[in-house]
C-alpha positions in Angstrom: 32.5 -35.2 -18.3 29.0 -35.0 -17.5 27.9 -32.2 -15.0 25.4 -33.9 -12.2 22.9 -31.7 -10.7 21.2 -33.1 -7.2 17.7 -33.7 -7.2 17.8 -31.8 -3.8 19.7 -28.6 -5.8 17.3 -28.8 -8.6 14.4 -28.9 -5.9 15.5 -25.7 -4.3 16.1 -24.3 -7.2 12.5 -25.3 -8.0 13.8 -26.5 -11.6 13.5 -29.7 -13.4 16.8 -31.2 -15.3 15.4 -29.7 -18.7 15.3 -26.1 -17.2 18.6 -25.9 -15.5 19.9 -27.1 -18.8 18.4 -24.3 -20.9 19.2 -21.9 -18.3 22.9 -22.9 -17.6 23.2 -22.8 -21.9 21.8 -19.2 -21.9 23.6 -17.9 -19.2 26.9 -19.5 -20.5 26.1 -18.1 -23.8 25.3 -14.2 -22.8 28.6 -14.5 -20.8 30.3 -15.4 -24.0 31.2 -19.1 -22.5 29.6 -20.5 -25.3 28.4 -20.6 -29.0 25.2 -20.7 -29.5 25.2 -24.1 -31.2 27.2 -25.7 -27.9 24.9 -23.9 -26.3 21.9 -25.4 -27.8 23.6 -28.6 -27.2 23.7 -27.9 -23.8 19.9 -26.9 -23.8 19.0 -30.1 -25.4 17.5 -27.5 -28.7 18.0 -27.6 -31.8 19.7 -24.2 -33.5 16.7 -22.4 -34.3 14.5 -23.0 -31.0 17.9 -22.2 -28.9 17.4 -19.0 -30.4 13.7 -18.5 -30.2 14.4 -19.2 -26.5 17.2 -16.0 -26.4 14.8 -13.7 -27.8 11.7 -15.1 -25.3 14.6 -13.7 -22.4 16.0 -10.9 -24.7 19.4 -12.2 -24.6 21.1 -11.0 -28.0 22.0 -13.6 -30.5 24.5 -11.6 -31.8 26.9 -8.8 -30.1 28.5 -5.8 -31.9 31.6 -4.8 -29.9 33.4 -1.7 -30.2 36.6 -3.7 -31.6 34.2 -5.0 -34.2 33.7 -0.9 -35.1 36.5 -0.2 -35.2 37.7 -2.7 -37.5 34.9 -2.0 -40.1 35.6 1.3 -40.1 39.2 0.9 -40.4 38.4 -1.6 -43.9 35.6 1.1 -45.2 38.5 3.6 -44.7 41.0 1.6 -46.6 38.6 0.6 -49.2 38.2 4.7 -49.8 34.2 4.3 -48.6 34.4 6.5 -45.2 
């Protein structure tokens, strides 16, 4: 379903099409909404200048969680390496 954007909205916004797309894709994708290549899809970018266009806003391509920690320390542990 394609998402329409009024001229009017995009005026107020004082965006073109092509900007609201890159910023809906970034914001979607520093929420965790999307995957960076959706995301880029979105943006109308390829992979790599999706990404160039995170680190121009220093939005993190990649996100270590807590749970993610925990889990490698839980397999160092196992693995007799902690």
């Amino acid at each position: 379903m394609p998402l329409v954007i009024p001229d009017e909205t995009l005026r107020a916004a004082g965006m073109k099409e092509g900007e609201a797309k890159v910023e809906i894709a970034c914001r979607w994708f520093d929420e965790g909404r999307l995957a960076i290549g959706h995301a880029a899809c979105l943006a109308g970018m390829s992979k790599a200048e999706f990404e160039r266009e995170l680190e121009r806003r220093d939005i993190p391509r990649y996100r270590y969680t807590e749970e993610m920690l925990d889990h490698d320390v839980d397999v160092l542990k196992k693995l007799g390496r902690w």
